[in-house]
KOLTORLUM-935444 format. One record per atom (N, C-alpha, C): x, y, z; chain; residue in three letters. Coordinates in Angstrom, 2 decimals, always signed. Example, Ala and Ser with C-alpha at 12.3 -4.5 7.8 and 13.67 -1.06 7.14 Angstrom:
px/py/pz/c/r
+13.19/-5.69/+7.80/A/Ala
+12.30/-4.50/+7.80/A/Ala
+13.20/-3.30/+7.80/A/Ala
+12.85/-2.25/+7.08/A/Ser
+13.67/-1.06/+7.14/A/Ser
+12.90/+0.03/+7.87/A/Ser
END
This chain:
px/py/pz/c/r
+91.40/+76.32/+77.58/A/Unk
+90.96/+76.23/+78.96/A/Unk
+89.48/+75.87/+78.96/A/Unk
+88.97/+74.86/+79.82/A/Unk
+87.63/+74.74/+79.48/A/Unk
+86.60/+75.04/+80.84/A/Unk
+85.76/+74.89/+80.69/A/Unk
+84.70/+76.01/+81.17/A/Unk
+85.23/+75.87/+82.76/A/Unk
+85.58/+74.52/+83.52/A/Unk
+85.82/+75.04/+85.06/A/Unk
+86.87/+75.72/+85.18/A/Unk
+87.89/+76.40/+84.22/A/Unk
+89.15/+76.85/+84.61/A/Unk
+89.11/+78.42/+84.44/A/Unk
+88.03/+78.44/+83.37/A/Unk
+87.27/+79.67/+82.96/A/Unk
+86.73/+80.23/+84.77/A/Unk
+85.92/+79.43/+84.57/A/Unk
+85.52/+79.90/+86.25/A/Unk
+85.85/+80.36/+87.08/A/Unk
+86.78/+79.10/+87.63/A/Unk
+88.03/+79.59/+88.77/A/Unk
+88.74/+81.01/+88.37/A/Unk
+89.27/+81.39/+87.35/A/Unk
+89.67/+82.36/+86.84/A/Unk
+88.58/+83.43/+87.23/A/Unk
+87.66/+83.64/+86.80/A/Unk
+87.24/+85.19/+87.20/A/Unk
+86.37/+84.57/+88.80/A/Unk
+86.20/+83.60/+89.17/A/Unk
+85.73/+83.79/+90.57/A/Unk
+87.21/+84.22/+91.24/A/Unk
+88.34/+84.16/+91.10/A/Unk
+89.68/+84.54/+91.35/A/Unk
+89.70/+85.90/+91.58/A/Unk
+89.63/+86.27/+90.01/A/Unk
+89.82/+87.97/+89.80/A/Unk
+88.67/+88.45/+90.39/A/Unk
+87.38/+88.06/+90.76/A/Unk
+85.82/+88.99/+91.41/A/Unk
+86.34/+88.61/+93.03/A/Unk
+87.16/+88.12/+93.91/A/Unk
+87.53/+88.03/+94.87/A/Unk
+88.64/+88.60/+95.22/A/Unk
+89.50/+89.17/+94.00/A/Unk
+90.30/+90.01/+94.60/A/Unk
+91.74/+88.95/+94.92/A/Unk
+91.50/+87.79/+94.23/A/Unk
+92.08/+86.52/+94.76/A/Unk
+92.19/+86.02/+96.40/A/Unk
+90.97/+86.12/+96.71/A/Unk
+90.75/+85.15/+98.11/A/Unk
+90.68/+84.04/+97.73/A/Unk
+89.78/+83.31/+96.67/A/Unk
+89.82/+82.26/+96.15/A/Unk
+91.42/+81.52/+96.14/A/Unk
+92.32/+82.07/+96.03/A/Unk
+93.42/+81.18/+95.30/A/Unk
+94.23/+81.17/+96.66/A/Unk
+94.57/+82.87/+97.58/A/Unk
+94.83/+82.57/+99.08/A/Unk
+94.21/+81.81/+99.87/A/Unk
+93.03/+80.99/+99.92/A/Unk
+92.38/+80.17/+100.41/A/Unk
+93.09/+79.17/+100.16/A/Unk
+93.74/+78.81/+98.76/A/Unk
+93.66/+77.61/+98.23/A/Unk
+95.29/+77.42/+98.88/A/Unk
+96.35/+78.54/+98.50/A/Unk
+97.39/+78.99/+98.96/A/Unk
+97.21/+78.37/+100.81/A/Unk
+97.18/+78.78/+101.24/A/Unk
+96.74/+78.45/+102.58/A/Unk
+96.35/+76.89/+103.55/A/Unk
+95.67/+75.90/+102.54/A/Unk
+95.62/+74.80/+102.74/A/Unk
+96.45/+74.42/+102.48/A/Unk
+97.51/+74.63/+100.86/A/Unk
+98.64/+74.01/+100.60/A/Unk
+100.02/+74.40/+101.64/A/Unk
+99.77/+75.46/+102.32/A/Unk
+101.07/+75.84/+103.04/A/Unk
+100.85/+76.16/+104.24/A/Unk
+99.76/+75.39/+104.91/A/Unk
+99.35/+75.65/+106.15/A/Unk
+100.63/+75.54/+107.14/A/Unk
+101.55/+73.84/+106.67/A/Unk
+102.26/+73.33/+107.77/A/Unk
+103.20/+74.52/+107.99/A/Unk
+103.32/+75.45/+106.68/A/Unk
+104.86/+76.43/+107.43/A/Unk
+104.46/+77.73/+107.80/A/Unk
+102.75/+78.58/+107.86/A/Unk
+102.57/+79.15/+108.23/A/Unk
+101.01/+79.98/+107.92/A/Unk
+100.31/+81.16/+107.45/A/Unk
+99.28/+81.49/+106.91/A/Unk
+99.94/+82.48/+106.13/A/Unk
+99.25/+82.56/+104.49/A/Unk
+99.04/+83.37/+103.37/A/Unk
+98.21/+84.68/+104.00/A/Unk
+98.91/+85.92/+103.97/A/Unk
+98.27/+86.96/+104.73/A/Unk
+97.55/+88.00/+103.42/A/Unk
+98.75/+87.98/+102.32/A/Unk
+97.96/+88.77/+100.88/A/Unk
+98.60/+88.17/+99.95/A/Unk
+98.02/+88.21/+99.09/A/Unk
+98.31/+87.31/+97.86/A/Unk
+97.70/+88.00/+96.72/A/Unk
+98.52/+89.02/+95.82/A/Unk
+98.36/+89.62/+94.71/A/Unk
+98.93/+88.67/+93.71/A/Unk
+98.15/+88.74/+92.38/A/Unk
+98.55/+87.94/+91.43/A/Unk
+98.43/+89.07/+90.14/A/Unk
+99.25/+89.84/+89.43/A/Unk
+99.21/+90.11/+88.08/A/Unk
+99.28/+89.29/+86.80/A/Unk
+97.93/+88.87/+85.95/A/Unk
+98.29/+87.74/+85.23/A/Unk
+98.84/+89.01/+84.16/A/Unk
+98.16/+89.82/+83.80/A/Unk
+98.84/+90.65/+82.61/A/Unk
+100.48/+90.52/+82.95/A/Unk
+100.96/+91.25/+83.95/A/Unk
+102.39/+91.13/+84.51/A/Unk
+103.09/+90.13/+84.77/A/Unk
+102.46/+88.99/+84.86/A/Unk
+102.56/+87.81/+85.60/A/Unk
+103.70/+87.59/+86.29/A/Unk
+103.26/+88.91/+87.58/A/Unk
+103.92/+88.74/+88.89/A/Unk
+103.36/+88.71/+89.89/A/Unk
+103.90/+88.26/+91.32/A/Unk
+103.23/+87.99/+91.90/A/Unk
+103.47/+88.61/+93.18/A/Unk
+102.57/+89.06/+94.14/A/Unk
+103.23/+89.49/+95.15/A/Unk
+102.77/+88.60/+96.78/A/Unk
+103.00/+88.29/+97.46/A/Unk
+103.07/+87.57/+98.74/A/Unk
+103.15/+87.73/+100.01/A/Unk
+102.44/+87.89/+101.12/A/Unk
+102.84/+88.38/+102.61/A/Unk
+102.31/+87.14/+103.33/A/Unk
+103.17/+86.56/+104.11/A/Unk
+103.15/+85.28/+105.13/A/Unk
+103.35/+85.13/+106.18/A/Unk
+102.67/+84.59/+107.09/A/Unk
+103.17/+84.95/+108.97/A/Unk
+103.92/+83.19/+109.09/A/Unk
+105.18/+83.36/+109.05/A/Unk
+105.50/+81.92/+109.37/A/Unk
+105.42/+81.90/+110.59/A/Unk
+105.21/+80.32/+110.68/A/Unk
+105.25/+79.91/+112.12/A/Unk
+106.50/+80.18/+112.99/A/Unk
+106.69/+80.42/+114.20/A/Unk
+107.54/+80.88/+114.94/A/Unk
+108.17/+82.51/+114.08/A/Unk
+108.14/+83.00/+113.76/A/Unk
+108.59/+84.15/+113.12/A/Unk
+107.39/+85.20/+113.71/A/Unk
+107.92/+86.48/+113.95/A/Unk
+107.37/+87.36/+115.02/A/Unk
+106.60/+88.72/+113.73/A/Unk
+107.45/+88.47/+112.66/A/Unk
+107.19/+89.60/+111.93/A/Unk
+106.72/+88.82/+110.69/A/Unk
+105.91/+89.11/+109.42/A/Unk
+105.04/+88.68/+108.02/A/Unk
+106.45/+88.45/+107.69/A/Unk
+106.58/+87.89/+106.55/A/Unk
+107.95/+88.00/+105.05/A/Unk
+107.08/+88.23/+104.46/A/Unk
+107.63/+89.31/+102.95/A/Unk
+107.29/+89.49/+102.06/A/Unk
+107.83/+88.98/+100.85/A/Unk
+107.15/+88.31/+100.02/A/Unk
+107.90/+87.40/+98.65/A/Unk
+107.08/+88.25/+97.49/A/Unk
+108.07/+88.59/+96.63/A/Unk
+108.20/+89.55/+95.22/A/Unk
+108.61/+88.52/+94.26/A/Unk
+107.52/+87.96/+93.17/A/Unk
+108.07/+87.50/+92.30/A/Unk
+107.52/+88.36/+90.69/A/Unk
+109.29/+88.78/+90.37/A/Unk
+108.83/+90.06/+89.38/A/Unk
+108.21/+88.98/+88.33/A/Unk
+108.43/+87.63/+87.70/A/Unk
+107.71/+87.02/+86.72/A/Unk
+107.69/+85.68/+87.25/A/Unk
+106.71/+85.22/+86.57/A/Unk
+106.53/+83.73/+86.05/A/Unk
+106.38/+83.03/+84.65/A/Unk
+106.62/+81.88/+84.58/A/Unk
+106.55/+81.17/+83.11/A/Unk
+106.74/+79.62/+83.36/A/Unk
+104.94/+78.75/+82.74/A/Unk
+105.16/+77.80/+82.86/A/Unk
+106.20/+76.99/+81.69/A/Unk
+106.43/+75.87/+81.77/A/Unk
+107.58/+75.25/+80.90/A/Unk
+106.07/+74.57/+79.96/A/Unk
+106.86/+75.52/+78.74/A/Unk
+105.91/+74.91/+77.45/A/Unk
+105.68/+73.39/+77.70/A/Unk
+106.98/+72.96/+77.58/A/Unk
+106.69/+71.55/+77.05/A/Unk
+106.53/+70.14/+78.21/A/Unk
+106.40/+70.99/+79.64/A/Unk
+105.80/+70.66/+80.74/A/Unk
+105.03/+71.26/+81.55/A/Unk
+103.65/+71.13/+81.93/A/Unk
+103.03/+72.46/+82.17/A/Unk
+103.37/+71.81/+83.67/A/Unk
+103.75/+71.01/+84.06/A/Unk
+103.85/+70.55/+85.21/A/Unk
+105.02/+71.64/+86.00/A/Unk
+105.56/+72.39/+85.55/A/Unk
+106.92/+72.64/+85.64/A/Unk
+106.67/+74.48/+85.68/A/Unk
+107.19/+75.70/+86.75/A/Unk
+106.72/+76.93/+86.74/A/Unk
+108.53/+77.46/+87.16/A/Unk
+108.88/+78.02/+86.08/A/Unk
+110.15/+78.97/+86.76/A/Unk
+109.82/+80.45/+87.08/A/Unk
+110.39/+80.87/+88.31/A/Unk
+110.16/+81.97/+88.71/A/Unk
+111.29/+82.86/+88.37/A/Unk
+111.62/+84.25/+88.04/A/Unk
+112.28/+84.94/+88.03/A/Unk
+112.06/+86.45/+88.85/A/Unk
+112.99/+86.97/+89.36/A/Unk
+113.29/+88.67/+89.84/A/Unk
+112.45/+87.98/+91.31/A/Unk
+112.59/+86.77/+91.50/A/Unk
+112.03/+86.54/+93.28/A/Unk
+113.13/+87.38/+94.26/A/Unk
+112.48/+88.24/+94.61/A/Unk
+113.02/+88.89/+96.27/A/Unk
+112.26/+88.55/+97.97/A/Unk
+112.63/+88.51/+98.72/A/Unk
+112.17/+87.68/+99.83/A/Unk
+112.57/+88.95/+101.13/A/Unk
+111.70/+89.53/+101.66/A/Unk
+112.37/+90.20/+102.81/A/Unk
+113.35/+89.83/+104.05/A/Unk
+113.28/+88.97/+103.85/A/Unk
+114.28/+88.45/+105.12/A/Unk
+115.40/+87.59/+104.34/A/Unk
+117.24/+88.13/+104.69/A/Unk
+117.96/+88.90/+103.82/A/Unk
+118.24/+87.03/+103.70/A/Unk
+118.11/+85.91/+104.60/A/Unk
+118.69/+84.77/+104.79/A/Unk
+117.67/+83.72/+103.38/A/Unk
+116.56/+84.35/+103.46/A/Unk
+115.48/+83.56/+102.77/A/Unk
+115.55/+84.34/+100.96/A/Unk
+116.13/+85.56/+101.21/A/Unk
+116.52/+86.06/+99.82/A/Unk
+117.55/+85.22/+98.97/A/Unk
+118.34/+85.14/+99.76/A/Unk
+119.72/+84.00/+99.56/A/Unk
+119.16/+82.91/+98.86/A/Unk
+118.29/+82.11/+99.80/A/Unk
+118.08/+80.91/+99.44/A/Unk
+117.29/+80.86/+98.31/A/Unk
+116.17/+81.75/+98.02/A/Unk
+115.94/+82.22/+96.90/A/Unk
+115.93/+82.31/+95.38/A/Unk
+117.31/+82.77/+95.88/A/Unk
+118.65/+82.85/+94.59/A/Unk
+119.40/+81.93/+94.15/A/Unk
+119.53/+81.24/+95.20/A/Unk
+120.56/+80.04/+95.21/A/Unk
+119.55/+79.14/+94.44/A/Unk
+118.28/+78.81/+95.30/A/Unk
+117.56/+77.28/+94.81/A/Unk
+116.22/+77.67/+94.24/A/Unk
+115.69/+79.17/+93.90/A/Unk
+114.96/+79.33/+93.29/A/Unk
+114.10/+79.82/+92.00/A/Unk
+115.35/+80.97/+92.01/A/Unk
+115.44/+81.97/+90.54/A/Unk
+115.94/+81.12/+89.38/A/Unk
+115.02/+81.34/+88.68/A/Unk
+114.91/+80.96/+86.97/A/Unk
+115.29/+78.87/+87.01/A/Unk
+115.40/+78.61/+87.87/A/Unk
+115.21/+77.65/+87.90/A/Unk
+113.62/+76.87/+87.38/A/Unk
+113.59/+75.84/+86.88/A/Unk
+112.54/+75.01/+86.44/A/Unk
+111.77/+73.87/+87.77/A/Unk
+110.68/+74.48/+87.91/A/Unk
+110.67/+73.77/+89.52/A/Unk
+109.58/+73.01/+89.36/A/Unk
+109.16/+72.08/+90.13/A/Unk
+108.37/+70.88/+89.85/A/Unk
+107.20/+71.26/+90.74/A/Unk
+106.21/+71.37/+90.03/A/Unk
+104.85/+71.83/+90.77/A/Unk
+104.11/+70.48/+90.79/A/Unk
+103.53/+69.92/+92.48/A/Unk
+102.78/+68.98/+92.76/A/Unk
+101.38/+69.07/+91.90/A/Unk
+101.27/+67.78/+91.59/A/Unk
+99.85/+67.72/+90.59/A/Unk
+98.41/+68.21/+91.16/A/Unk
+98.07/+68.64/+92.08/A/Unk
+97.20/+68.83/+92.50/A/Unk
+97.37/+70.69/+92.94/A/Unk
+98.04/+71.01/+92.90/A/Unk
+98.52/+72.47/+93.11/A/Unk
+98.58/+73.05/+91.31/A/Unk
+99.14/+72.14/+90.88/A/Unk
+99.92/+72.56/+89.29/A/Unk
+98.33/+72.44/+88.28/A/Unk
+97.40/+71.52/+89.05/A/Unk
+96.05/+72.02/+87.83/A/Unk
+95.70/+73.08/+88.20/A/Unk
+95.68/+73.47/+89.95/A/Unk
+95.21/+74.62/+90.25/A/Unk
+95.61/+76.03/+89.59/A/Unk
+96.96/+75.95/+90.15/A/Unk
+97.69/+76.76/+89.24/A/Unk
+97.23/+77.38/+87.78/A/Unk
+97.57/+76.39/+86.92/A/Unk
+97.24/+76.19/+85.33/A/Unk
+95.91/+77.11/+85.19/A/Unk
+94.91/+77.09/+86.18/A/Unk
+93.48/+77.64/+85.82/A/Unk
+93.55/+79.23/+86.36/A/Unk
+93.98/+79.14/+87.25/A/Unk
+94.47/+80.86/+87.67/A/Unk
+95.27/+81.71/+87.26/A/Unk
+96.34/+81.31/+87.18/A/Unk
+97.51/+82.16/+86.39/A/Unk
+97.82/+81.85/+84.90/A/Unk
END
């Protein structure tokens, strides 16, 4: 990792990760606002609270791990994702758990330097 990723990394962790919910936030403005955004890199899980648009109450997203794909760093499967709202848990499961998912290049360097 070289020195700007170094950076981003503990300006991350000395913010408590506002830095990366900030960053979270521009990328997912259109479907709503990033309300908390815990990141365990030791654990590397993650935890999530979001006010979607039109939705009256936060969702909460639990992802018990992560793991980028060695031999694509482009590439992040999530596992033990739970979703509070029982319809978005589903979908979840169906199109999201342990699956190999394609992270946009401009999110996926971000990524790479934080987690």
């Amino acid at each position: 990792m070289g020195l700007l990723g170094r950076l981003v990394k503990v300006a991350d962790v000395l913010t408590n990760s506002w830095t990366t919910r900030v960053a979270a936030n521009h990328f997912l403005e259109r479907y709503g606002k990033v309300l908390v955004l815990k990141i365990d890199r030791t654990g590397k899980s993650i935890e999530l609270e979001m006010q979607l648009h039109g939705e009256s109450e936060p969702v909460a997203v639990h992802v018990g791990s992560y793991e980028f794909d060695a031999g694509n760093p482009g590439k992040i499967a999530l596992k033990g994702v739970t979703v509070s709202k029982a319809w978005m848990d589903q979908l979840a499961k169906d199109f999201v758990e342990g699956k190999s998912l394609a992270v946009p290049g401009e999110i996926g360097k971000y990524l790479a330097m934080v987690l």
